[in-house]
C-alpha positions in Angstrom: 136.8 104.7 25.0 137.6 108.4 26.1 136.4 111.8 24.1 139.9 112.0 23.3 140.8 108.6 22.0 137.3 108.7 19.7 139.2 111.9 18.3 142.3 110.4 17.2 140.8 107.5 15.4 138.3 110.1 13.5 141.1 111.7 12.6 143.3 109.2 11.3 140.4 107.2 9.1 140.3 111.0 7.4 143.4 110.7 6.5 143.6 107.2 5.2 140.8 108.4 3.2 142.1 111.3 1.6 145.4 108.7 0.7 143.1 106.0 -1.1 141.4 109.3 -3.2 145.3 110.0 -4.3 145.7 106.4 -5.1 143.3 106.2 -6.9 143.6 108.9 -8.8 146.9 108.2 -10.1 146.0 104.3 -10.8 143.5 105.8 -13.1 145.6 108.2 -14.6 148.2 105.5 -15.4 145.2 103.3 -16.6 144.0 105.8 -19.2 147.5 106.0 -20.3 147.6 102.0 -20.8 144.6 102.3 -22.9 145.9 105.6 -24.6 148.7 104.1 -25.2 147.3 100.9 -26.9 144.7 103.0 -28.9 147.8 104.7 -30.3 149.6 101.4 -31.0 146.9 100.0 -32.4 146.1 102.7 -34.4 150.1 102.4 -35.7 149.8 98.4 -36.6 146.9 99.4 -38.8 148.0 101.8 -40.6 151.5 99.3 -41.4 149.2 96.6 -42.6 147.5 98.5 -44.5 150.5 100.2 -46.3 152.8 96.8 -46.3 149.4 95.4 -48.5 149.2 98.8 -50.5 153.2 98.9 -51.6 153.1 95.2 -52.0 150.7 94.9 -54.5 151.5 98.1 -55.8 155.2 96.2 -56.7 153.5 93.2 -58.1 150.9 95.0 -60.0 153.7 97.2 -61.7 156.0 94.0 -62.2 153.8 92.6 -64.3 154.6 95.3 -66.8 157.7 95.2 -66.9 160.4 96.2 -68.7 157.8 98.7 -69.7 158.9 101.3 -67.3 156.1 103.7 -67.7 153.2 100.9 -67.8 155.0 99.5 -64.8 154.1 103.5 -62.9 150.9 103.4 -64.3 150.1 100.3 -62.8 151.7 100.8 -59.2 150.1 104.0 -59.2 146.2 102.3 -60.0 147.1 99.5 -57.3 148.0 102.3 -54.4 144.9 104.2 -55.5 143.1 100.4 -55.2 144.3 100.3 -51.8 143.5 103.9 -50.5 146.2 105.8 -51.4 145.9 107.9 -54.4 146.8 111.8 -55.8 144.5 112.8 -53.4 145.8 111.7 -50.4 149.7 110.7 -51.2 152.5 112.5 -52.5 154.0 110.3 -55.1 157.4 110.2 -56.7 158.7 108.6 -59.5 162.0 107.8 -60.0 162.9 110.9 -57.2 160.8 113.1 -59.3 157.6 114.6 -57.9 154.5 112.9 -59.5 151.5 113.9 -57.3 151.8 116.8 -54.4 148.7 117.2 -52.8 148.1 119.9 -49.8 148.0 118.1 -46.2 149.1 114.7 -47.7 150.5 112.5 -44.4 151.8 109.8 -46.6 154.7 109.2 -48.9 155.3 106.9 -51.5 158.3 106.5 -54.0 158.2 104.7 -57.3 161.7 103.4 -58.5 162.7 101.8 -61.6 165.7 103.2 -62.7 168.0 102.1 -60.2 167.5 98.6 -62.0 168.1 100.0 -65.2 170.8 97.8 -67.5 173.4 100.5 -67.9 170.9 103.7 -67.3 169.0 102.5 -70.6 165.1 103.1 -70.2 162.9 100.0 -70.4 165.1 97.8 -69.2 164.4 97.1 -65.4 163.3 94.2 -64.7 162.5 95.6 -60.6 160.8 98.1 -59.2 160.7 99.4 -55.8 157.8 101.1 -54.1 158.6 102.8 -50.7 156.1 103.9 -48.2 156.0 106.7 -45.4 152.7 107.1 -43.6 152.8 109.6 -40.6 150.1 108.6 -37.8 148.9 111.2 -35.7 148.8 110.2 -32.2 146.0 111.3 -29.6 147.4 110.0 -25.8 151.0 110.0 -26.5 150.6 114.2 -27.0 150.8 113.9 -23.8 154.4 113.0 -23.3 155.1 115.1 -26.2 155.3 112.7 -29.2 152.0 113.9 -31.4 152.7 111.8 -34.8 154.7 108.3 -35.7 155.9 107.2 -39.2 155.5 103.6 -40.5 157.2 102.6 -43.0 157.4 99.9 -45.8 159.2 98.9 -48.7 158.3 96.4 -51.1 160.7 95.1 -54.0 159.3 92.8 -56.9 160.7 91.3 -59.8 159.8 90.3 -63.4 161.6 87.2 -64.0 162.5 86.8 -67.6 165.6 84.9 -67.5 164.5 81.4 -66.9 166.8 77.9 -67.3 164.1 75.4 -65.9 164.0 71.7 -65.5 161.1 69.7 -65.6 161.5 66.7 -63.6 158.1 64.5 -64.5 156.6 61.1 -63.1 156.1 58.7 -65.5 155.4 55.7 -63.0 152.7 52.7 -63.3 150.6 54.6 -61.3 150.3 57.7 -63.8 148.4 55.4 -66.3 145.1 56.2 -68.1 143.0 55.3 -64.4 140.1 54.5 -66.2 137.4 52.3 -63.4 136.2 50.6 -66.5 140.0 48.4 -67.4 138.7 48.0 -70.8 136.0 50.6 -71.5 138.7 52.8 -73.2 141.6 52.2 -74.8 144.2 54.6 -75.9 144.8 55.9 -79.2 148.1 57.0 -81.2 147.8 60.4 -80.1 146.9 62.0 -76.7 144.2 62.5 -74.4 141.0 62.7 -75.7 142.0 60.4 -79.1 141.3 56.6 -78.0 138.3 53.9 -78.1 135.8 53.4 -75.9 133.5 50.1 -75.2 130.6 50.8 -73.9 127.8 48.1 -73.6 125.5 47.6 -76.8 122.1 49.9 -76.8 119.8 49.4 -79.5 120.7 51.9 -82.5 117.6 54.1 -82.0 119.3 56.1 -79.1 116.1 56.5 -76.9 113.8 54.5 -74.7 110.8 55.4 -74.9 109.2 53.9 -77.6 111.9 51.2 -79.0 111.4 50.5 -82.2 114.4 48.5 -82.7 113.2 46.6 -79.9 114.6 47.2 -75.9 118.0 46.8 -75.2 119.3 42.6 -74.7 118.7 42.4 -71.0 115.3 44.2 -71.4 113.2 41.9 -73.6 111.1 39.4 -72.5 111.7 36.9 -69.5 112.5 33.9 -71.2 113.0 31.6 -68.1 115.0 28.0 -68.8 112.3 25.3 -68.1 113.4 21.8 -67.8 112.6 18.6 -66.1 110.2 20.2 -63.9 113.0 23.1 -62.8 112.6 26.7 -63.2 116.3 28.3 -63.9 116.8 32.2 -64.7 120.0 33.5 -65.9 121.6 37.0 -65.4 124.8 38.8 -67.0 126.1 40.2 -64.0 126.8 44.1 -65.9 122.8 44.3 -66.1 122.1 45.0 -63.1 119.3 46.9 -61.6 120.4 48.9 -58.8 123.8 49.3 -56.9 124.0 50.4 -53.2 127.6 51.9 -53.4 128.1 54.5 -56.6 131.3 54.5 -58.1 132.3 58.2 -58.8 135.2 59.5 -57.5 132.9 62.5 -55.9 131.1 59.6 -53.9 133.8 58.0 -52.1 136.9 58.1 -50.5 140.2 56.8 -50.1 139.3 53.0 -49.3 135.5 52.8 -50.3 135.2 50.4 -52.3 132.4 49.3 -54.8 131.0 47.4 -57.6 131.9 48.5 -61.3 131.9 47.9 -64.3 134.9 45.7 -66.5 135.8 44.9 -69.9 138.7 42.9 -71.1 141.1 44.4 -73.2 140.6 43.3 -76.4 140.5 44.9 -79.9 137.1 43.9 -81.1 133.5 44.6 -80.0 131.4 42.3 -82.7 127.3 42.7 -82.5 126.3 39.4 -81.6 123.2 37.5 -83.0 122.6 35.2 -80.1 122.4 36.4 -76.9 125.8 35.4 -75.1 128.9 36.0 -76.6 132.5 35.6 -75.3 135.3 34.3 -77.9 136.5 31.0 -76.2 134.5 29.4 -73.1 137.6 31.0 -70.8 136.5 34.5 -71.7 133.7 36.6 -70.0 130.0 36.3 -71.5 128.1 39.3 -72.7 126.1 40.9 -75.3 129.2 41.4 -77.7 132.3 39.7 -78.3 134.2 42.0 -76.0 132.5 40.4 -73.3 131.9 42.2 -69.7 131.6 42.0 -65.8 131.4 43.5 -62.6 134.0 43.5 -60.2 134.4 44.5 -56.5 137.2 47.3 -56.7 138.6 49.9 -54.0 139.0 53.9 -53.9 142.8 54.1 -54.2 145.4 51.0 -53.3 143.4 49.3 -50.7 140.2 48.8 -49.4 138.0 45.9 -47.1 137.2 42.6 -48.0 133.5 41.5 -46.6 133.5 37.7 -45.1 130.4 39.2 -43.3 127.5 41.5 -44.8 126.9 44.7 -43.1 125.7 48.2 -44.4 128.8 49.0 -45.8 129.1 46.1 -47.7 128.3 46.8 -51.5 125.7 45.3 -53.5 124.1 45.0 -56.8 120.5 43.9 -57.2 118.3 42.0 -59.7 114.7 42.2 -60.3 113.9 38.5 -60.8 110.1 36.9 -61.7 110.2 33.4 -59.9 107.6 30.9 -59.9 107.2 28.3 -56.7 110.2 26.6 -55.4 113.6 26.5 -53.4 116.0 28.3 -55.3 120.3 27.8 -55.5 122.5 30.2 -57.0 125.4 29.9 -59.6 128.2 32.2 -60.0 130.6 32.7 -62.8 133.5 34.2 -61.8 137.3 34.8 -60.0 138.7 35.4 -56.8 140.4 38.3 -56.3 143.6 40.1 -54.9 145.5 38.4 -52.2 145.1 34.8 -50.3 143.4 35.2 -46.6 142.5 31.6 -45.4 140.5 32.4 -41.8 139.4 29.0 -40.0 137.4 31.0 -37.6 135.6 32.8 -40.7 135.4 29.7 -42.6 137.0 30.5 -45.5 139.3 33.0 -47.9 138.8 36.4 -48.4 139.8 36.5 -52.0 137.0 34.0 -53.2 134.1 35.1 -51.4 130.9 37.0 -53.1 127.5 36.5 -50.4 124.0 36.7 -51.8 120.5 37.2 -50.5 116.5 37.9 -51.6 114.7 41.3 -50.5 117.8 42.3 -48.8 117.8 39.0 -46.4 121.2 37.4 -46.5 121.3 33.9 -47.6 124.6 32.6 -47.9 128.3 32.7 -49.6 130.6 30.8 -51.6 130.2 27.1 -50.5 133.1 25.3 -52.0 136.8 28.1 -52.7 138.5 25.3 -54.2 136.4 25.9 -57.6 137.3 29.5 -57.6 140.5 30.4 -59.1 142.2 33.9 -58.4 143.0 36.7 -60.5 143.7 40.4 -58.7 141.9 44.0 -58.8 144.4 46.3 -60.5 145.4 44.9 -63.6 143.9 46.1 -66.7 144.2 42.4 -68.4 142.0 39.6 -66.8 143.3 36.3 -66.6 140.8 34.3 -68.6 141.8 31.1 -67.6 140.3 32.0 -63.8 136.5 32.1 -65.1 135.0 29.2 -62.7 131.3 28.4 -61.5 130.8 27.8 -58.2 127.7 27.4 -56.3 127.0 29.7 -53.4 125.4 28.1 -49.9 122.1 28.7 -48.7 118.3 28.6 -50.4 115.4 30.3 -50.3 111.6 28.9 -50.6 108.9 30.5 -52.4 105.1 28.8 -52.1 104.3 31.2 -54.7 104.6 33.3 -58.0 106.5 36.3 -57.4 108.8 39.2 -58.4 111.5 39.6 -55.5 115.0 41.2 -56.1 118.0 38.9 -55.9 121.0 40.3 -53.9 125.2 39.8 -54.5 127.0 41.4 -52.3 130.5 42.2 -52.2 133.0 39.8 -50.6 136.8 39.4 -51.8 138.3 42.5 -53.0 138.7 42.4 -56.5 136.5 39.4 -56.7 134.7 39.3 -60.9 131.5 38.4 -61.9 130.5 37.4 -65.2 127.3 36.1 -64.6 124.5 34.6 -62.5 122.2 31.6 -62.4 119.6 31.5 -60.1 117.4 27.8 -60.0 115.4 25.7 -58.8 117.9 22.6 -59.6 120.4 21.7 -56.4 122.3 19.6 -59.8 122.6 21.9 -62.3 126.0 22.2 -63.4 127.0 25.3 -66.0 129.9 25.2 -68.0 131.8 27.1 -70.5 130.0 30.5 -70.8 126.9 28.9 -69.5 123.3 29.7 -71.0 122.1 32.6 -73.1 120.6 34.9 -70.4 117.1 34.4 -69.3 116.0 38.7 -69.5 113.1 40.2 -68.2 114.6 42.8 -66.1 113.4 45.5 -64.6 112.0 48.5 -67.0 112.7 51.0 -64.5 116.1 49.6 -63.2 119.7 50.8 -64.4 119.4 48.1 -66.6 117.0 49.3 -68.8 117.6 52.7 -68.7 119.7 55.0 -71.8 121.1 56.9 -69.0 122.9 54.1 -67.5 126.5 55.1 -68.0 127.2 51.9 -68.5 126.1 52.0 -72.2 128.2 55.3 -72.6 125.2 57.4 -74.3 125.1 61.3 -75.6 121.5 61.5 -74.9 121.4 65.2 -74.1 118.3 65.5 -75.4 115.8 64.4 -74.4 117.1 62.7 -71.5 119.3 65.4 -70.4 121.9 62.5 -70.0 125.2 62.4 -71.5 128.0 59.9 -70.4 130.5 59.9 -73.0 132.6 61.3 -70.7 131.7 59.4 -67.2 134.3 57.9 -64.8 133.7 54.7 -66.1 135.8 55.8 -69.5 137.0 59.4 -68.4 138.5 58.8 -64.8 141.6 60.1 -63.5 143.6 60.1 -66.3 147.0 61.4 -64.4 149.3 61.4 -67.4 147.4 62.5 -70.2 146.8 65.6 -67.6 150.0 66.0 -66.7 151.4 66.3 -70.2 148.7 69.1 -71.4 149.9 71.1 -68.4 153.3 70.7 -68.9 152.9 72.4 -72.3 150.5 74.9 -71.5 153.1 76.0 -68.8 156.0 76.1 -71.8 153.4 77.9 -73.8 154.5 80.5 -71.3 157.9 80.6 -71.6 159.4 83.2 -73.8 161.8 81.3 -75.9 163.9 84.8 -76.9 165.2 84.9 -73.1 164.1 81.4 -71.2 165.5 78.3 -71.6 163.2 74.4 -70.2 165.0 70.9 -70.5 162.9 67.6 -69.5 164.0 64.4 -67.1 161.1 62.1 -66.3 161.5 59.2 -64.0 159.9 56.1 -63.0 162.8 53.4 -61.9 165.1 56.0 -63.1 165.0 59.3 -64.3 166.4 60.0 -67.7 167.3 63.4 -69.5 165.1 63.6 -72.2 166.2 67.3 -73.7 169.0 69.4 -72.1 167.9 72.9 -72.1 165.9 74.5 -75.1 165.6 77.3 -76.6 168.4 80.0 -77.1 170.3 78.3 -79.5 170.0 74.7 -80.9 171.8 73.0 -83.0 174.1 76.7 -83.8 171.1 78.3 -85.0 168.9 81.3 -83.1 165.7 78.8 -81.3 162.2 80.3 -81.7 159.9 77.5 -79.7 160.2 74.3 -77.8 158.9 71.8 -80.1 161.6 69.1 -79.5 160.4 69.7 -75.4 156.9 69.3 -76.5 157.2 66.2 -78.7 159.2 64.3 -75.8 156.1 65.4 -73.4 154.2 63.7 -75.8 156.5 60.8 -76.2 155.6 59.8 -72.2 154.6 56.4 -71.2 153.9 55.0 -67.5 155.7 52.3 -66.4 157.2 51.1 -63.5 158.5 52.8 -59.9 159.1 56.0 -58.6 162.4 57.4 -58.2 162.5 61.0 -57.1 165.5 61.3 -56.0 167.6 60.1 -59.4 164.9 62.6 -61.0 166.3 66.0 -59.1 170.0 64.8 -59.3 169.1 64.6 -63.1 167.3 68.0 -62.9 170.6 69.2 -61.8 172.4 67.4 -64.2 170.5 69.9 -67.0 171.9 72.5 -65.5 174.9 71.6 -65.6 175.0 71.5 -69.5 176.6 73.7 -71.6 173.4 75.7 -72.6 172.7 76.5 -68.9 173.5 80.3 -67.9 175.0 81.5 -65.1 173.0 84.8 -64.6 169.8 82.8 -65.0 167.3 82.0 -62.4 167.3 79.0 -62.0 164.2 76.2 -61.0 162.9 72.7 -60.8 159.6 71.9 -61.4 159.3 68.1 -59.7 155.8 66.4 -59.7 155.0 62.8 -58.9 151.8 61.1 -57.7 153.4 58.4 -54.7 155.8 57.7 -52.7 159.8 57.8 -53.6 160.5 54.0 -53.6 163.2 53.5 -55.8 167.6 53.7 -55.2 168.4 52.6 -58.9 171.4 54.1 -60.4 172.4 56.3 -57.2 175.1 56.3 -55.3 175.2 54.8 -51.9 176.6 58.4 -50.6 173.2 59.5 -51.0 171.5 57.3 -48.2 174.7 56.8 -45.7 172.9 59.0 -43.4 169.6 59.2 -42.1 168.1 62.2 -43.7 164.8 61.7 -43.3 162.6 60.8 -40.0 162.0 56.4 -40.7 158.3 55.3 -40.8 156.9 52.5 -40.1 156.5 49.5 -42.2 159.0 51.0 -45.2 161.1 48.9 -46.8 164.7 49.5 -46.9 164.6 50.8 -50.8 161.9 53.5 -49.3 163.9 54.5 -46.4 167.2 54.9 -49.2 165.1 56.7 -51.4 164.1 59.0 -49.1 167.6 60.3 -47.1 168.5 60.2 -51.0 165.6 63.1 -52.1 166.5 65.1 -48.7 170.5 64.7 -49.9 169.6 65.8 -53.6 167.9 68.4 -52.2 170.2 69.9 -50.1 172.7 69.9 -52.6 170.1 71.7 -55.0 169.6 74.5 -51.7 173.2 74.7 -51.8 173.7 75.9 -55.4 170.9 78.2 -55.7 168.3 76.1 -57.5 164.4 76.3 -56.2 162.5 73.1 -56.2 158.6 73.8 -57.1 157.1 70.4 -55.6 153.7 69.0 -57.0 151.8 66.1 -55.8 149.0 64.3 -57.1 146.8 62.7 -54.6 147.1 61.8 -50.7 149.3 58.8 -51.2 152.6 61.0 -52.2 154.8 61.7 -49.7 153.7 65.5 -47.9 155.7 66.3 -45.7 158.9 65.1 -47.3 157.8 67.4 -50.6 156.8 70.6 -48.0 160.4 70.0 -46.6 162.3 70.0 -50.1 160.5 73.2 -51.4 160.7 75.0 -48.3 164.1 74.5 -48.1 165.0 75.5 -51.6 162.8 78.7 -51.6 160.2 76.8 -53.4 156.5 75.6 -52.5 154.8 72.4 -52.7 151.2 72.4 -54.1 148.9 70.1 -53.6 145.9 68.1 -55.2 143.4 65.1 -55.6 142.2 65.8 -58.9 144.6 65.4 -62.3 142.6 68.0 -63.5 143.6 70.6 -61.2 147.6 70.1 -62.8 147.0 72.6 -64.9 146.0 75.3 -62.5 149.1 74.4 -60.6 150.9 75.0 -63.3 149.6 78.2 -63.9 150.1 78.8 -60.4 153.7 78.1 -60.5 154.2 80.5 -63.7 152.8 83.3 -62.4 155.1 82.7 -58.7 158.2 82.5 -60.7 157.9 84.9 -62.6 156.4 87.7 -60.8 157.9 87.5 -56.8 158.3 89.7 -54.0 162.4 89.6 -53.0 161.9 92.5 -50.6 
């Protein structure tokens, strides 16, 4: 390469040099302006959210007040102040009138009542409007010559105190007293908490340690059957020992299922003097004339049947003392819901119950045919059904021993009334079969005051009180339901708003047309007739929401309803719509509503009908508030009702919770945001 050439190139990688400086100069000029320009921005969306949450709870805060004009100021002006803005800082107006003025103040805010005044008069607005300015000094956009931006937010609440409102109640099977003990409790004349329980009999001296009435029945001592050489012991099945699979709703979920506790439902609960009872030789044994037994129940609708033992199978066990031998077991009791006969398992679902020793499975029922079937979810026991039936398998013992006898759970809703364990292949129980044999175990549930099966206050000294356990006090939907439904009227001002009743269960029925302006001619001044037909509720039958918001409508439509009223429908139920009774065929000819799979056709009516009903409520201004109890009701079709009417749909497991909802609703409609 010449002198000259080497020149050239010198010169021109100078000057591609000195071009990549200018580049890059400029590219980090126009960065620092991207990132100047998103500090500024960001700095902007701050300060919005920040005075959108100021003037909105400043609005609600004052609404609450309201038509107390001043109190309503007061309060916006303590909310602003809560949120960062206060004299020091903001200028404030009320009603255009200068409030607060302070030097240097970059923010704004007007207070505004009286353009919602009725006819200019003072305390009469039932709105009020607070309107934000916030100017937000910018740092990179100087540059380009804008130094400041104003955000900006108004926010318009109300103080609803013109009400017409329909409740629109479930009163289906499913909202009955949900007791897990059928007859622990029954109901009395009045509501929730009158009523009867049954617990099992305790000795009257209401502690354990000593007992000097003597221990409770299945606590004295072993009193073993001895007879031609044969060594029989006899167990009522509610005295157990232990149980692998607790009952409490807090303890399982939605198709668990486990052993507990039953009663039949009968009206008398005599001491008695020997030590099985039962009133006729079809009813279950006990230590009283109400009798008891355990039976294999589910968490909710549906649960598994065990053909085969596993770890989630449940169990109860049995501290038994047992002399030499090969032992046979007995069982008193009844198949339970529904009718599987599997060859390949060897047998049907509903009849089987398996046992075992020391937690080693032994066998299961040997012959169905002597089992009879009853079901799990009926509160009444079909007496009739009580069979024994001998279960397959043995075990051997070359010695005196304690062991622990196993049952565990087979068909679902399979009862047991009681157990005979022997040393006889032969024996053959009848009736009620013997007086049990005792001796169980002084540490076991069995024995113990605490055992909520004897339903004991034993706060002190135990620390124990189960007057008010599952067994007696579950989910009681109903009873619930009506003390929230009251407390929420107890809220109602009966001067300006008006509440009518429908419940529903196969139909829906109009139960009081709008209370409480004027009844009967004469000035209203509460909602007792609402109240007593809340307390009037019984469960019974299906669920037909859709007839229940056509008849929410239909209250409305009464003389009593006002036009300038807000209007709303408070809907709860517990299930699924299921039911087309009494509605018009319109209602389902199209398909509303997404079908699922394995509906039946009156489930697929019901629900096009709730969306129709539904729309037509949209369509005339009336909000639909949509509770549901539980995870069996149908979501997403009560999200889609409420949403589309304005409303909202809550949601909860617990009957307890009702209340709260309630509340929740009361304080929604009748303080909102509309701006």
């Amino acid at each position: 390469m010449t002198q000259e050439s080497v020149r050239q190139s010198v010169k021109s990688s100078r000057g591609e040099s000195g071009q990549s400086i200018i580049l890059l100069t400029f590219a980090f000029v126009a960065l620092m302006l991207i990132v100047g320009l998103a500090i500024d921005l960001g700095m902007v969306y701050i300060e919005r959210i920040r005075l959108s949450r100021a003037c909105d709870a400043a609005a609600l805060a004052a609404a609450s007040e309201l038509p107390n004009e001043q109190e309503a100021q007061r309060r916006a002006i303590e909310a602003l102040a809560h949120n960062g803005y206060d004299l020091t800082n903001s200028v404030i107006n009320i009603n255009d009138l200068p409030y607060a003025n302070p030097a240097g103040a970059k923010v704004t805010i007007d207070i505004n009542t009286e353009e919602y005044q009725a006819q200019g008069q003072t305390d009469t607005a039932d709105r009020i409007r607070v309107y934000g300015v916030s100017i937000v000094r910018l740092n990179i956009m100087q540059l380009i010559g804008i130094p400041e931006a104003p955000v900006t937010w108004r926010a318009v609440a109300e103080n609803v105190n013109h009400l017409d409102i329909a409740l629109v109640l479930d009163r289906s099977g499913s909202m009955q007293e949900d007791t897990i003990c059928f007859g622990c409790y029954e109901r009395g004349d009045s509501i929730y908490p009158s009523g009867d329980r049954y617990p099992l009999r305790w000795p009257n001296n209401g502690h354990l340690d000593p007992w000097p009435n003597g221990p409770p029945p299945p606590c004295d001592a072993a009193d073993p059957i001895v007879s031609g050489g044969n060594y029989t012991l006899v167990m009522e099945a509610e005295f157990y020992d232990n149980t692998t699979h607790p009952y409490g709703r807090e303890y399982t979920e939605l198709g668990d299922t486990y052993w507990a506790l039953q009663r039949p439902s009968e009206s008398t609960s005599d001491v008695c003097d020997d030590r099985t009872c039962g009133s006729s030789s079809l009813d279950p044994s006990g230590s009283d004339q109400r009798g008891a037994y355990m039976m294999h129940m589910p968490h909710g609708d549906a649960g598994t049947p065990y053909l085969s033992v596993n770890d989630d199978t449940p169990r109860l066990d049995y501290q038994v003392a047992l002399q030499p031998g090969t032992y046979y077991v007995f069982v008193r009791g009844q198949g339970g819901a529904g009718f599987i006969d599997d060859p390949d398992q060897g047998g049907d679902t509903a009849k089987t119950i398996h046992w075992g020793m020391d937690g080693s499975y032994r066998g299961r029922t040997e012959n169905f045919d002597n089992l009879r079937q009853g079901g799990f979810n009926e509160p009444v026991i079909d007496s009739d059904s009580w069979r024994w039936t001998r279960l397959s398998g043995n075990v051997n013992l070359t010695g005196a021993a304690t062991r622990t006898l196993n049952i565990w759970a087979g068909g679902l809703g399979f009862r047991l009334d009681k157990i005979i364990l022997t040393t006889d292949y032969y024996y053959n129980p009848s009736g009620v079969g013997p007086g049990e044999t005792h001796g169980r175990d002084e540490d076991g549930l069995a024995c113990n005051p605490c055992n909520p099966g004897y339903g004991l206050d034993l706060s002190e000294p135990y620390n124990c009180d189960n007057r008010r356990d599952d067994l007696y006090d579950d989910d009681q939907p109903l009873r619930f339901l009506m003390e929230a439904a009251k407390d929420f009227i107890a809220r109602l001002d009966p001067r300006v708003d008006q509440v009518g009743l429908v419940t529903y269960s196969n139909r829906a029925t109009i139960d009081q047309y709008l209370q409480c302006l004027v009844q009967d001619g004469d000035d209203c001044t509460d909602f007792d007739a609402i109240v007593d037909a809340i307390d009037a509720m019984v469960a019974d039958g299906g669920t037909n929401i859709p007839d229940g918001i056509r008849q929410g409508m239909e209250v409305f439509a009464h003389e009593n309803s006002r036009g300038a009223a807000a209007h709303m429908i408070i809907l709860m139920t517990d299930g699924q719509t299921n039911q087309t009774d009494g509605l018009p065929s319109a209602c389902w000819a199209e398909d509303l509503w997404p079908n699922q799979s394995g509906e039946t056709t009156a489930q697929r009516r019901s629900r096009d009908c709730v969306v129709y009903y539904a729309n037509q409520a949209k369509e005339t201004g009336y909000v639909i508030y949509a509770i549901s109890l539980g995870q069996q009701a149908d979501l997403e079709l009560l999200d889609y009702i409420a949403e589309e009417t304005g409303g909202q749909h809550y949601n909860t497991p617990h009957a307890e919770d009702l209340s709260e909802i309630f509340n929740s609703i009361a304080d929604h409609i009748f303080l909102r945001l509309i701006e």
